[in-house]
N, CA, C and O atoms as a Maestro MAE file, in Angstrom:
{
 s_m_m2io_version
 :::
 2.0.0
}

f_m_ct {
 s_m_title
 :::
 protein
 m_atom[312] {
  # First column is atom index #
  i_m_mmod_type
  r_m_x_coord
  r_m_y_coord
  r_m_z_coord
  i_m_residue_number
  s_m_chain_name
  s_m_pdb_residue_name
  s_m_pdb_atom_name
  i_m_atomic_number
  :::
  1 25 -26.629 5.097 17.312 1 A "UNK " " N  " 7
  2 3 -25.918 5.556 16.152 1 A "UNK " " CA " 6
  3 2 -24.438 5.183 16.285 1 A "UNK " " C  " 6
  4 15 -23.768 5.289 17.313 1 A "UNK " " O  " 8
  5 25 -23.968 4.665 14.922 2 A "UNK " " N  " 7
  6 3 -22.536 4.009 14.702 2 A "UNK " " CA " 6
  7 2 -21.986 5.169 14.243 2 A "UNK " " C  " 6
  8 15 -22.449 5.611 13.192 2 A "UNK " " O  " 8
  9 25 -20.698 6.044 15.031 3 A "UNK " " N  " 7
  10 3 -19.569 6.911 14.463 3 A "UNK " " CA " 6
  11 2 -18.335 6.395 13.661 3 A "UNK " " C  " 6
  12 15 -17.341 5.844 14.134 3 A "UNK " " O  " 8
  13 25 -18.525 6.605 12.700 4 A "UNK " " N  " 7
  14 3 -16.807 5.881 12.240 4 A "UNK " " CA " 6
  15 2 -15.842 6.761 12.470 4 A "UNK " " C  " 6
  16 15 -15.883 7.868 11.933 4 A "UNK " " O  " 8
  17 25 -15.010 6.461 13.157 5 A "UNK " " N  " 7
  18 3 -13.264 7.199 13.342 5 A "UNK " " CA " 6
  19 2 -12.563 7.361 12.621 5 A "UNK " " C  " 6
  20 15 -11.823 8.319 12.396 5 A "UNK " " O  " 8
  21 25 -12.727 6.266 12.069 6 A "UNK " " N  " 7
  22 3 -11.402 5.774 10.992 6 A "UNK " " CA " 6
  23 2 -11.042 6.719 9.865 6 A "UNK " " C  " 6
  24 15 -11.827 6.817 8.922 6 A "UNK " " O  " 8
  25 25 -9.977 7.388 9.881 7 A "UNK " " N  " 7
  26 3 -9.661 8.541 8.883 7 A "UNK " " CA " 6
  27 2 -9.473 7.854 7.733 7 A "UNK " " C  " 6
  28 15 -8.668 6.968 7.445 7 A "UNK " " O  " 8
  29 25 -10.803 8.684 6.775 8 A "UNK " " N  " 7
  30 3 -10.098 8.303 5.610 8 A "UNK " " CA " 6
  31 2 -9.725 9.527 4.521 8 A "UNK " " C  " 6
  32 15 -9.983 10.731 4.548 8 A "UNK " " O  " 8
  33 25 -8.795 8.449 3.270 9 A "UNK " " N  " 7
  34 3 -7.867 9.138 2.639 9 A "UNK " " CA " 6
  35 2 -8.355 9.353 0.990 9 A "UNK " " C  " 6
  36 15 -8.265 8.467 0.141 9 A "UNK " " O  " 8
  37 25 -8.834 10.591 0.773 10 A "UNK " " N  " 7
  38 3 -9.114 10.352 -1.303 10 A "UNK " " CA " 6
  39 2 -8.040 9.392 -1.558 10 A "UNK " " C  " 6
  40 15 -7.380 8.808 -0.699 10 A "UNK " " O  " 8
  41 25 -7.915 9.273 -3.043 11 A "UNK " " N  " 7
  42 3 -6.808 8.423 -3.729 11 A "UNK " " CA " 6
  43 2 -5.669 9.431 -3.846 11 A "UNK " " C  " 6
  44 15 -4.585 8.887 -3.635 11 A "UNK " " O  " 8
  45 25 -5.561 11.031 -4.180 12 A "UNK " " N  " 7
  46 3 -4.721 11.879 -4.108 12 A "UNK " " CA " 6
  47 2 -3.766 11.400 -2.829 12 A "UNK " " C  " 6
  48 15 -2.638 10.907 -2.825 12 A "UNK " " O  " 8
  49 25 -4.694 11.752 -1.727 13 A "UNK " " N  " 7
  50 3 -4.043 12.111 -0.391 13 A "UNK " " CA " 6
  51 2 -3.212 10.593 0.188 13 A "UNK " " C  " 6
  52 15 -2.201 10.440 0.873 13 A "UNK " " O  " 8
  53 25 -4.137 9.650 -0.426 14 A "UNK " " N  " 7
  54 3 -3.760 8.145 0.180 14 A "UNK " " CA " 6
  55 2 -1.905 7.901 -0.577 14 A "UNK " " C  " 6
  56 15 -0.900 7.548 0.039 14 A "UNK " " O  " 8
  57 25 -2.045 8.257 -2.086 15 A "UNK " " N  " 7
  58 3 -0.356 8.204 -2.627 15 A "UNK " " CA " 6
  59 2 0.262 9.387 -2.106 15 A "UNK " " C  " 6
  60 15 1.426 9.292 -2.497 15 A "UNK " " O  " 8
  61 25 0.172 10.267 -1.559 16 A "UNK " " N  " 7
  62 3 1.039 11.220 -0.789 16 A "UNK " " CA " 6
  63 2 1.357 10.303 0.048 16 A "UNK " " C  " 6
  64 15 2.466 9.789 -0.097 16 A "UNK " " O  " 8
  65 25 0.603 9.902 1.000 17 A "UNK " " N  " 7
  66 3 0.802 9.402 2.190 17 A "UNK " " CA " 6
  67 2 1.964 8.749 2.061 17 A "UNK " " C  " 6
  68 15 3.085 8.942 2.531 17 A "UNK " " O  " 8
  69 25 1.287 7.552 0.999 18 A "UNK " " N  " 7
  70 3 2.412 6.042 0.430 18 A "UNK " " CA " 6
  71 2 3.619 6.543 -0.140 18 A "UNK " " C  " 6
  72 15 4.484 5.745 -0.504 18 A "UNK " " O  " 8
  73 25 3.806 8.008 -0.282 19 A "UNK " " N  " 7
  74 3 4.644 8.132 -1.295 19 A "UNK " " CA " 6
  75 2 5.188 8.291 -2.670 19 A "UNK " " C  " 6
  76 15 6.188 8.855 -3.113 19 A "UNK " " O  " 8
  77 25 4.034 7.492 -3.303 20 A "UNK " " N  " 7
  78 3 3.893 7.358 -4.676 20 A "UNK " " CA " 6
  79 2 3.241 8.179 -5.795 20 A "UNK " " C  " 6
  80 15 3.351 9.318 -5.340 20 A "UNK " " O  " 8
  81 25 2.634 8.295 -6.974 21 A "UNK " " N  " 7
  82 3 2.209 8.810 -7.550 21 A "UNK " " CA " 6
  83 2 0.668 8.242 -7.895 21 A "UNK " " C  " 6
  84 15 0.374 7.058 -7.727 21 A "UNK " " O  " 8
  85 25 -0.419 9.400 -8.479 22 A "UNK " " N  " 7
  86 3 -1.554 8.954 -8.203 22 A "UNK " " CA " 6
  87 2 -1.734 7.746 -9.152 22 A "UNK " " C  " 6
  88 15 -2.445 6.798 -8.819 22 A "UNK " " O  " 8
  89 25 -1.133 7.785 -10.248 23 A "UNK " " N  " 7
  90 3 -1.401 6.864 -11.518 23 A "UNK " " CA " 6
  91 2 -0.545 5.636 -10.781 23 A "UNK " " C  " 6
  92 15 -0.977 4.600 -11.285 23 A "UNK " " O  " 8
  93 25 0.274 5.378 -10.003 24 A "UNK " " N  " 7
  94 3 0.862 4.226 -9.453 24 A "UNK " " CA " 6
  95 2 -0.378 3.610 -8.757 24 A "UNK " " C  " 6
  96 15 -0.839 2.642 -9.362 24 A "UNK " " O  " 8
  97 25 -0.960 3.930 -7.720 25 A "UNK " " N  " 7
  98 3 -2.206 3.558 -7.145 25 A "UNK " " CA " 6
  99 2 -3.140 3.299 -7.793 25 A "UNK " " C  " 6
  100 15 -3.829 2.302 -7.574 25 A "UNK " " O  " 8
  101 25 -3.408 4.293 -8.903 26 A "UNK " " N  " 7
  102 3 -4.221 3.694 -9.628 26 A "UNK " " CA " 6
  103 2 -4.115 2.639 -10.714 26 A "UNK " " C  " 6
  104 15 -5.051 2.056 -11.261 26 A "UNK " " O  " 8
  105 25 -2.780 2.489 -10.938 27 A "UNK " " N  " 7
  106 3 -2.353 1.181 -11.898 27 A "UNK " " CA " 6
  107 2 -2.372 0.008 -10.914 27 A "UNK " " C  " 6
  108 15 -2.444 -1.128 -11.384 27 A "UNK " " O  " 8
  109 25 -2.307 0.205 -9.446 28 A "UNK " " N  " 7
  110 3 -2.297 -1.078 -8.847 28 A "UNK " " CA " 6
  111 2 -3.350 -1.477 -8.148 28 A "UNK " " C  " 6
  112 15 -3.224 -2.497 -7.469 28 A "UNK " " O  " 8
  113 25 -4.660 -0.740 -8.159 29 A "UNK " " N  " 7
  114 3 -6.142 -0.824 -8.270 29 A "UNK " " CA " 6
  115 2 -6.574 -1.439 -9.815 29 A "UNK " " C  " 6
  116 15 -7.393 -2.345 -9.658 29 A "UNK " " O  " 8
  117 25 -6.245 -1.192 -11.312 30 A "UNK " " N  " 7
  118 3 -6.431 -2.031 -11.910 30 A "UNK " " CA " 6
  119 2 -6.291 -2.942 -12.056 30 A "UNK " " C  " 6
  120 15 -7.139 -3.733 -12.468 30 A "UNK " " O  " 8
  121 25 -4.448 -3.333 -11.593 31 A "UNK " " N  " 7
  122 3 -4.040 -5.001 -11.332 31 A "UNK " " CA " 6
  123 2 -4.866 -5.412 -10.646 31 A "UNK " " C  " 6
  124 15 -5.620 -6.227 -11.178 31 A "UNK " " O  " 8
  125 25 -5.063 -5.138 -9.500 32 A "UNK " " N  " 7
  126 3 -5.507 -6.195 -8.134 32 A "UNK " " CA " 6
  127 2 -4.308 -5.962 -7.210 32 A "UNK " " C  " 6
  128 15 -4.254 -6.798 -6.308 32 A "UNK " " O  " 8
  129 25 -3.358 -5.069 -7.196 33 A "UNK " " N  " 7
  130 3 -2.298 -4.903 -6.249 33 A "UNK " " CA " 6
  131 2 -3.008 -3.582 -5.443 33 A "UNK " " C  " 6
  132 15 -4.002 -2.867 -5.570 33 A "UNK " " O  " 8
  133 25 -1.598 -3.759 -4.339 34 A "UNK " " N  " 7
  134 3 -1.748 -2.428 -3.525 34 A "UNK " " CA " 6
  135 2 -2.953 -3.032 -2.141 34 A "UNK " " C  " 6
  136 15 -3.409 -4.147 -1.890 34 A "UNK " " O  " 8
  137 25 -3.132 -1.670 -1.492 35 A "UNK " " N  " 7
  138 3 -3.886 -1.944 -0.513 35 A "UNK " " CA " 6
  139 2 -4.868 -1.843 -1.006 35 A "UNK " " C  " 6
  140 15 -5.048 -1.378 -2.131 35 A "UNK " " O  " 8
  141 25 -6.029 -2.422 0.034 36 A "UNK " " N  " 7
  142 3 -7.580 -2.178 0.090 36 A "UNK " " CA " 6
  143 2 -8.028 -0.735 -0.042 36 A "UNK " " C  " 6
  144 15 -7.598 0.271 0.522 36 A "UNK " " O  " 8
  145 25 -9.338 -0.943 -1.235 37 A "UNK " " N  " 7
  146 3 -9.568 0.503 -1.342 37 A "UNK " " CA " 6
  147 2 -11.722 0.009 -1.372 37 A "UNK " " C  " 6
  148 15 -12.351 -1.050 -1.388 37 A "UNK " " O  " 8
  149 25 -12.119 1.574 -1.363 38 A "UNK " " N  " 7
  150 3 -12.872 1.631 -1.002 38 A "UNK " " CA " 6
  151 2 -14.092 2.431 -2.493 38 A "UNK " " C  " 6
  152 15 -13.706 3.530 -2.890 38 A "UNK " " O  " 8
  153 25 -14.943 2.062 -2.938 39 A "UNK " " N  " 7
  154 3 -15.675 2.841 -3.685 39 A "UNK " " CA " 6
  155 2 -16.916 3.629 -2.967 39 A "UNK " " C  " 6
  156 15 -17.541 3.199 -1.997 39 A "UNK " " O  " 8
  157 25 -17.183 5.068 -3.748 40 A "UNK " " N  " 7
  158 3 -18.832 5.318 -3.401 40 A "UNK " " CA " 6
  159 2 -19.061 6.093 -4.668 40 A "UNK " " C  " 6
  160 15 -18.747 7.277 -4.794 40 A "UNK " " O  " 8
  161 25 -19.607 5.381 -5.571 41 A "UNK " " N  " 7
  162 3 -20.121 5.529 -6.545 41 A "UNK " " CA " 6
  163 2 -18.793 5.172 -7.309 41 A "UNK " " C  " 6
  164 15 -17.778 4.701 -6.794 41 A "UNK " " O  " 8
  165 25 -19.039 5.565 -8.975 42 A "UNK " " N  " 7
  166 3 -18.048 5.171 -9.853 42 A "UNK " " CA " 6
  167 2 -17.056 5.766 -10.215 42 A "UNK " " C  " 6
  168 15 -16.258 5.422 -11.087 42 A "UNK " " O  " 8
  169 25 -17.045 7.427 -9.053 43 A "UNK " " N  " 7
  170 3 -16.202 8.045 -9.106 43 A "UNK " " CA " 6
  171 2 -15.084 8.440 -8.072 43 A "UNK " " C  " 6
  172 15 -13.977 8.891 -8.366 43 A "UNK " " O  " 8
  173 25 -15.504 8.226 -6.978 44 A "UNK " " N  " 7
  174 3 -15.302 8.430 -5.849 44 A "UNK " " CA " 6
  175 2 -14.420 7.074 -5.088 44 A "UNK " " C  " 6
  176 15 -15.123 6.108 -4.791 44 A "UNK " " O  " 8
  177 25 -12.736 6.974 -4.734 45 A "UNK " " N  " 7
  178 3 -12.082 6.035 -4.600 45 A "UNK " " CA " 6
  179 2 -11.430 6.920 -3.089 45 A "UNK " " C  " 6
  180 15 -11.014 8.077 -3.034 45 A "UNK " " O  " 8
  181 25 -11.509 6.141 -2.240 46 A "UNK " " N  " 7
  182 3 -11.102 6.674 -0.869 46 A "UNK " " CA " 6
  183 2 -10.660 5.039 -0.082 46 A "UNK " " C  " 6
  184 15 -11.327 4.005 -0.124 46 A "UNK " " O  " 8
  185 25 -9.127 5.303 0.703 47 A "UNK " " N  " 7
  186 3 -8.618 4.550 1.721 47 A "UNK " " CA " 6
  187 2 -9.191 4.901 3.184 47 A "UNK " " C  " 6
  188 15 -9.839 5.900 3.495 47 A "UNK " " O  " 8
  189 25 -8.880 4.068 3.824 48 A "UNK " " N  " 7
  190 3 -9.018 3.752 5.453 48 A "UNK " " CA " 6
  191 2 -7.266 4.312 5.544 48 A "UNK " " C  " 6
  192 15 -6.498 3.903 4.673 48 A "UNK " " O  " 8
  193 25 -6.747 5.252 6.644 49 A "UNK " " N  " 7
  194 3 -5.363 5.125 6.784 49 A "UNK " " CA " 6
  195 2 -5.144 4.274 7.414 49 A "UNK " " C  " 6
  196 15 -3.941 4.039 7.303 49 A "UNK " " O  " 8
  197 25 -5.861 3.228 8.433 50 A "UNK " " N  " 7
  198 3 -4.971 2.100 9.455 50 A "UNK " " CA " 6
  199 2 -4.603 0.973 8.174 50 A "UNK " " C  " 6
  200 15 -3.627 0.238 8.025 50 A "UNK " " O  " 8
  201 25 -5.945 1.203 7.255 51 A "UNK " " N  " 7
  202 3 -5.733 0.132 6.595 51 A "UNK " " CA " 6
  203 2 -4.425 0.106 5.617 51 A "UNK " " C  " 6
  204 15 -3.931 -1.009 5.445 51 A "UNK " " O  " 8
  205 25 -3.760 1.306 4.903 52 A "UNK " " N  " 7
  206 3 -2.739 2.057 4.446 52 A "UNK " " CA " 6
  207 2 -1.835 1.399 5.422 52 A "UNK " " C  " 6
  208 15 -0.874 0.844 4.891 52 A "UNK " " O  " 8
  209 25 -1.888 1.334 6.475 53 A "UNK " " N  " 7
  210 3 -0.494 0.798 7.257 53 A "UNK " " CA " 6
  211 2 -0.399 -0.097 7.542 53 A "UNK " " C  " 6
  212 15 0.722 -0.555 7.763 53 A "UNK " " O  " 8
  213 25 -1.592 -0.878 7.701 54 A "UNK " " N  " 7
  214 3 -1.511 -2.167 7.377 54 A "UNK " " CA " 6
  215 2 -0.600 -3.224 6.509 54 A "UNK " " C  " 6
  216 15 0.031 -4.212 6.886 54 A "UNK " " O  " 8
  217 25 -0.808 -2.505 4.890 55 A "UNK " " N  " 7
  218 3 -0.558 -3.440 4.247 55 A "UNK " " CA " 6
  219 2 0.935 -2.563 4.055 55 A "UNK " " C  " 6
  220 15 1.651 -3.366 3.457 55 A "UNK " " O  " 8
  221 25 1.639 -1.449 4.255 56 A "UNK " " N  " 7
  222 3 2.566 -1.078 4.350 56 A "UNK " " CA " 6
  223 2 3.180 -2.168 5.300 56 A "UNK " " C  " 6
  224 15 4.040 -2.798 4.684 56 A "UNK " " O  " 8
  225 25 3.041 -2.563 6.482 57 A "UNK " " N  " 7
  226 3 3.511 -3.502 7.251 57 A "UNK " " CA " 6
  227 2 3.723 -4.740 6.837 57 A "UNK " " C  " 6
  228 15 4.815 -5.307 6.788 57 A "UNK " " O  " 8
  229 25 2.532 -5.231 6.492 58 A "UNK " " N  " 7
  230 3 2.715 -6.529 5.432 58 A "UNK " " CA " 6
  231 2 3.958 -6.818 4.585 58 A "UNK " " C  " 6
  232 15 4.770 -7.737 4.688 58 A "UNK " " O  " 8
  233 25 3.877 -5.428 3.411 59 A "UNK " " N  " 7
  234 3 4.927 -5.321 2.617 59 A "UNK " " CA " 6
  235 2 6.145 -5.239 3.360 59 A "UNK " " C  " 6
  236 15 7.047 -5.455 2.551 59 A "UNK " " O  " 8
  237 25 6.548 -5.067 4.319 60 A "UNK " " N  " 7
  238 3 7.915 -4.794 5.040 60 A "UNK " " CA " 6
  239 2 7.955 -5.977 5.677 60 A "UNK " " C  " 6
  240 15 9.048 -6.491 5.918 60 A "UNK " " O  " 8
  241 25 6.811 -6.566 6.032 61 A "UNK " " N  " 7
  242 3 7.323 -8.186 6.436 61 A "UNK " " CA " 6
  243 2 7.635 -9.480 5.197 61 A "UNK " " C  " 6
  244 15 8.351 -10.479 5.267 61 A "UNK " " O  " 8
  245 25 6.868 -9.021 4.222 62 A "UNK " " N  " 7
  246 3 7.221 -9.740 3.148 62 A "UNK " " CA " 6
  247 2 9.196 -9.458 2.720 62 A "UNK " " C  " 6
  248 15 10.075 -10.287 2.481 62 A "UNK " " O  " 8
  249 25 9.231 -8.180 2.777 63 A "UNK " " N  " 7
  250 3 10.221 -7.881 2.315 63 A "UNK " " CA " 6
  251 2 11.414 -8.821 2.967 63 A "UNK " " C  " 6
  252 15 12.273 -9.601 2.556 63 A "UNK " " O  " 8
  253 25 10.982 -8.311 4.163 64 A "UNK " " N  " 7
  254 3 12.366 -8.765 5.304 64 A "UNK " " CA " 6
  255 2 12.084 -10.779 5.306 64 A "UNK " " C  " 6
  256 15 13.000 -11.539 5.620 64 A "UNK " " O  " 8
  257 25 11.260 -11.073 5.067 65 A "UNK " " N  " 7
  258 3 11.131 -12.774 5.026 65 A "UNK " " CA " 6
  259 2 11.743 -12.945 3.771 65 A "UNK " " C  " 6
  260 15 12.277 -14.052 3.837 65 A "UNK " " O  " 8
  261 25 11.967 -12.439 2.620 66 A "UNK " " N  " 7
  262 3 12.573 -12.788 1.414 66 A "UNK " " CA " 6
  263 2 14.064 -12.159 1.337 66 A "UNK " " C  " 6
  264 15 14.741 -12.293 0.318 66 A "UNK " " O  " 8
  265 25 14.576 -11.405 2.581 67 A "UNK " " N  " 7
  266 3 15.411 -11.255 2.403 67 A "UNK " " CA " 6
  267 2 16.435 -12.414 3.400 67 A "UNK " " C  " 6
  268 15 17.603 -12.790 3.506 67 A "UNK " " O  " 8
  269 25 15.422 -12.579 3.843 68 A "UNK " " N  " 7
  270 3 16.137 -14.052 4.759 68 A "UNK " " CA " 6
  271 2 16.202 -15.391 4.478 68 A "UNK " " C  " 6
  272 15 16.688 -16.307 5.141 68 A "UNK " " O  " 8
  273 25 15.502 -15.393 3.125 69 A "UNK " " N  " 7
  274 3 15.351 -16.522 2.238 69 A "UNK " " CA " 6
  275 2 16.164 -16.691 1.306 69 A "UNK " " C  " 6
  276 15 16.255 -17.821 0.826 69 A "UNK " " O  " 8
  277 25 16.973 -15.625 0.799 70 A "UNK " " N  " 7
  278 3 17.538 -15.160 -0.031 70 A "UNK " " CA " 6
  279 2 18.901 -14.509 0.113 70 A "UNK " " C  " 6
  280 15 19.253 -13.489 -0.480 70 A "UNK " " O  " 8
  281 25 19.511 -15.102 0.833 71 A "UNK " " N  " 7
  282 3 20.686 -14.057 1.363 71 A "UNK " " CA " 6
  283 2 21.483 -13.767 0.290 71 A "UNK " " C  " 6
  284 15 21.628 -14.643 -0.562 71 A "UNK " " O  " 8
  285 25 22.265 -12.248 0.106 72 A "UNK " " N  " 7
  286 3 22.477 -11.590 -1.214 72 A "UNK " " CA " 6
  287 2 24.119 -12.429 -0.786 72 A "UNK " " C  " 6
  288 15 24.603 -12.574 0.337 72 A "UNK " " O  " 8
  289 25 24.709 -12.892 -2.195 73 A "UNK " " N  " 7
  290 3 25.900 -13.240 -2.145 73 A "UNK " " CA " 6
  291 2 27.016 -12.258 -3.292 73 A "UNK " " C  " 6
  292 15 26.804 -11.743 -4.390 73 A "UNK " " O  " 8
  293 25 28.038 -12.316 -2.547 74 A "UNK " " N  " 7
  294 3 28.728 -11.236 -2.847 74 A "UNK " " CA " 6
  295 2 30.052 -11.764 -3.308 74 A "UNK " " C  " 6
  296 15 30.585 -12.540 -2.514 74 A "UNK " " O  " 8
  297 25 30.715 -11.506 -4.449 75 A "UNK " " N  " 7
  298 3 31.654 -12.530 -5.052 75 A "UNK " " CA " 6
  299 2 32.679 -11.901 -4.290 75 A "UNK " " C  " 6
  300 15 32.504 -10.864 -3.650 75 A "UNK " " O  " 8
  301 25 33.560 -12.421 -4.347 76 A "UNK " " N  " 7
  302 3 35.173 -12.425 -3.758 76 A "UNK " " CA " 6
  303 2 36.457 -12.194 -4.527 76 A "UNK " " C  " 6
  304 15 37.038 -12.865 -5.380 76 A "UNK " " O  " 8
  305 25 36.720 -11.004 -3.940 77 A "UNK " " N  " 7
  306 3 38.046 -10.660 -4.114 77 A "UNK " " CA " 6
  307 2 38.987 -11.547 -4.433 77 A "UNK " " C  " 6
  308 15 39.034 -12.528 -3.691 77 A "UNK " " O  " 8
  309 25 39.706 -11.506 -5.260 78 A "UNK " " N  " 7
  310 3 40.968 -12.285 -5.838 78 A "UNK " " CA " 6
  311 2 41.678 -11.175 -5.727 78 A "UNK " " C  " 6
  312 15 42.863 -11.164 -6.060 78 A "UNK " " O  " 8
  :::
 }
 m_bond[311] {
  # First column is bond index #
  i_m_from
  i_m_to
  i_m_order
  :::
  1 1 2 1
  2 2 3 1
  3 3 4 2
  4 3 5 1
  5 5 6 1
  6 6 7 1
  7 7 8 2
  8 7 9 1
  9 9 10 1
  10 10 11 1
  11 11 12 2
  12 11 13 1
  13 13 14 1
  14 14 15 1
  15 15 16 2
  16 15 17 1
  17 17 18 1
  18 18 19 1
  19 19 20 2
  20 19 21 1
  21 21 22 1
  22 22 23 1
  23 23 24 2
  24 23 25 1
  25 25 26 1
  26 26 27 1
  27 27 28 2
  28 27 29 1
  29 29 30 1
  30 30 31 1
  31 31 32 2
  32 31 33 1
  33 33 34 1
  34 34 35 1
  35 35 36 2
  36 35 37 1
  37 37 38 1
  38 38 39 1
  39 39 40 2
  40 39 41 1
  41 41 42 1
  42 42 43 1
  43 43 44 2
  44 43 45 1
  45 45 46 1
  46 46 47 1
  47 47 48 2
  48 47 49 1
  49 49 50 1
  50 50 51 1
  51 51 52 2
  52 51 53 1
  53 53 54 1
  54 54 55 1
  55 55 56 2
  56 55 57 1
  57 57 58 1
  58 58 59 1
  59 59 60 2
  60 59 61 1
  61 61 62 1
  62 62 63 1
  63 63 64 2
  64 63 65 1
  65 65 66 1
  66 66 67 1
  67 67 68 2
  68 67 69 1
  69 69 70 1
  70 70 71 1
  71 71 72 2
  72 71 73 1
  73 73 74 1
  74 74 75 1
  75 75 76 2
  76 75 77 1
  77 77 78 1
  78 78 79 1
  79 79 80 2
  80 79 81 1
  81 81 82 1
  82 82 83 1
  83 83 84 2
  84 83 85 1
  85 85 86 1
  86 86 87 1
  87 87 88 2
  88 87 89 1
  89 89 90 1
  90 90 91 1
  91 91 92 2
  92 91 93 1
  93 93 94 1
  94 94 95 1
  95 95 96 2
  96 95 97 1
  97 97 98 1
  98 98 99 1
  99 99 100 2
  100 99 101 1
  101 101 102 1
  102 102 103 1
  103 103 104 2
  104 103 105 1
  105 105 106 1
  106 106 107 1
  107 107 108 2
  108 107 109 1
  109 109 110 1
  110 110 111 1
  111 111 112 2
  112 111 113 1
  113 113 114 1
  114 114 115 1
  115 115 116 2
  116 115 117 1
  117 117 118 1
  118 118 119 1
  119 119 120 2
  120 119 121 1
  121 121 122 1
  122 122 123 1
  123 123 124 2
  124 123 125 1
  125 125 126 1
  126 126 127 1
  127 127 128 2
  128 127 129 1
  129 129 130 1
  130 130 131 1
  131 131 132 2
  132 131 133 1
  133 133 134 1
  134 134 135 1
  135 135 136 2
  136 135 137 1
  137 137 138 1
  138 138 139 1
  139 139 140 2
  140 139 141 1
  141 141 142 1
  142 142 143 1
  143 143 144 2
  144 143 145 1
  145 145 146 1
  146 146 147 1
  147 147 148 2
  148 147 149 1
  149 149 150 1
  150 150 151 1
  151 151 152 2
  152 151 153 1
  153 153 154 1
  154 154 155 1
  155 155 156 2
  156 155 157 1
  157 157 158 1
  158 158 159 1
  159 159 160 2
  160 159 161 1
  161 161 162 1
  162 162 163 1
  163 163 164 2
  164 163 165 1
  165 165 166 1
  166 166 167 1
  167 167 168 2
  168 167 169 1
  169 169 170 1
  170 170 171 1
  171 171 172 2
  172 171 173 1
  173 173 174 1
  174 174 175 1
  175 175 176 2
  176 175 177 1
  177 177 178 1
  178 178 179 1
  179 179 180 2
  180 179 181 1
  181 181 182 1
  182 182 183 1
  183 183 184 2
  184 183 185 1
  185 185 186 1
  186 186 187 1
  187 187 188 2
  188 187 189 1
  189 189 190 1
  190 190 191 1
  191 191 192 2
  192 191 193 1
  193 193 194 1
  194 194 195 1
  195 195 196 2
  196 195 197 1
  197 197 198 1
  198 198 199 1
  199 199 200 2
  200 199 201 1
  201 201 202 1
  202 202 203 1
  203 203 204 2
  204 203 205 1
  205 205 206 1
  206 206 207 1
  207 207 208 2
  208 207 209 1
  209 209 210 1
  210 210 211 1
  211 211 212 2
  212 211 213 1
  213 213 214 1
  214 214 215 1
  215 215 216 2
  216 215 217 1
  217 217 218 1
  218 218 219 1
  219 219 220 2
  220 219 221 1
  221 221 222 1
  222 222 223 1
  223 223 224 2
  224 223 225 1
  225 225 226 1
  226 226 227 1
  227 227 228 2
  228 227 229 1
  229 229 230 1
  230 230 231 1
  231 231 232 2
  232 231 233 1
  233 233 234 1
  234 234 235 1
  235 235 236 2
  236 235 237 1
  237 237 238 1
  238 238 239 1
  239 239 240 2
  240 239 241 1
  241 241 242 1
  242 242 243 1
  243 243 244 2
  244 243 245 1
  245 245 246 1
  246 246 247 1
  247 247 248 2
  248 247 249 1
  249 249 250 1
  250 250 251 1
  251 251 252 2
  252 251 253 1
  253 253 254 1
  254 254 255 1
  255 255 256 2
  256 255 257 1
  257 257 258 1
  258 258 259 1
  259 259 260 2
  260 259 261 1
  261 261 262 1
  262 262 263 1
  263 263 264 2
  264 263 265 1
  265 265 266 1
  266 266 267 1
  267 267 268 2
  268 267 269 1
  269 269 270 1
  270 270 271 1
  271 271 272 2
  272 271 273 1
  273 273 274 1
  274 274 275 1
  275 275 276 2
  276 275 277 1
  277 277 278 1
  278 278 279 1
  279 279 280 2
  280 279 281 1
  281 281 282 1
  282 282 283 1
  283 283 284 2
  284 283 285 1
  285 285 286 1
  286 286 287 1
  287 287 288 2
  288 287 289 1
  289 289 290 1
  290 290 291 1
  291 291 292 2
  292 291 293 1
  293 293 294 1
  294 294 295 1
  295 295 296 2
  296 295 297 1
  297 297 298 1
  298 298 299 1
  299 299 300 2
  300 299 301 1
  301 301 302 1
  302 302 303 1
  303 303 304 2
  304 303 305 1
  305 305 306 1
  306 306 307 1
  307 307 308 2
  308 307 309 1
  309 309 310 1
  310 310 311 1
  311 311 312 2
  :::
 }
}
């Protein structure tokens, strides 16, 4: 017998986590944005948390690579 560990998160508990609001998660489950999510049945929407930090990580590496691509320029004093 296979135990799964892996804590998982309703969609409530998963935008606490992230921060956000539930209709944000769920607007970015209609796009195709956001992290990986999980169905069981047509009602029932639940995260993995490693997977939650996962793509939290992602996003912070994306971030920081576009901010190095992009260096903010700042006009000058006269």
């Amino acid at each position: 017998m296979i135990i799964d560990i892996r804590r998982k998160l309703r969609a409530a508990k998963a935008a606490e986590y992230l921060g956000v609001s539930r209709s944000t998660l769920a607007k970015w489950r209609i796009n195709g944005m956001g992290p990986l999510y999980h169905r069981c049945g047509p009602r029932i929407v639940y995260y993995y948390q490693d997977e939650l930090d996962a793509w939290q990580e992602d996003c912070d590496r994306r971030e920081r690579r576009h901010d190095v691509e992009t260096p903010s320029v700042r006009p000058s004093r006269s």
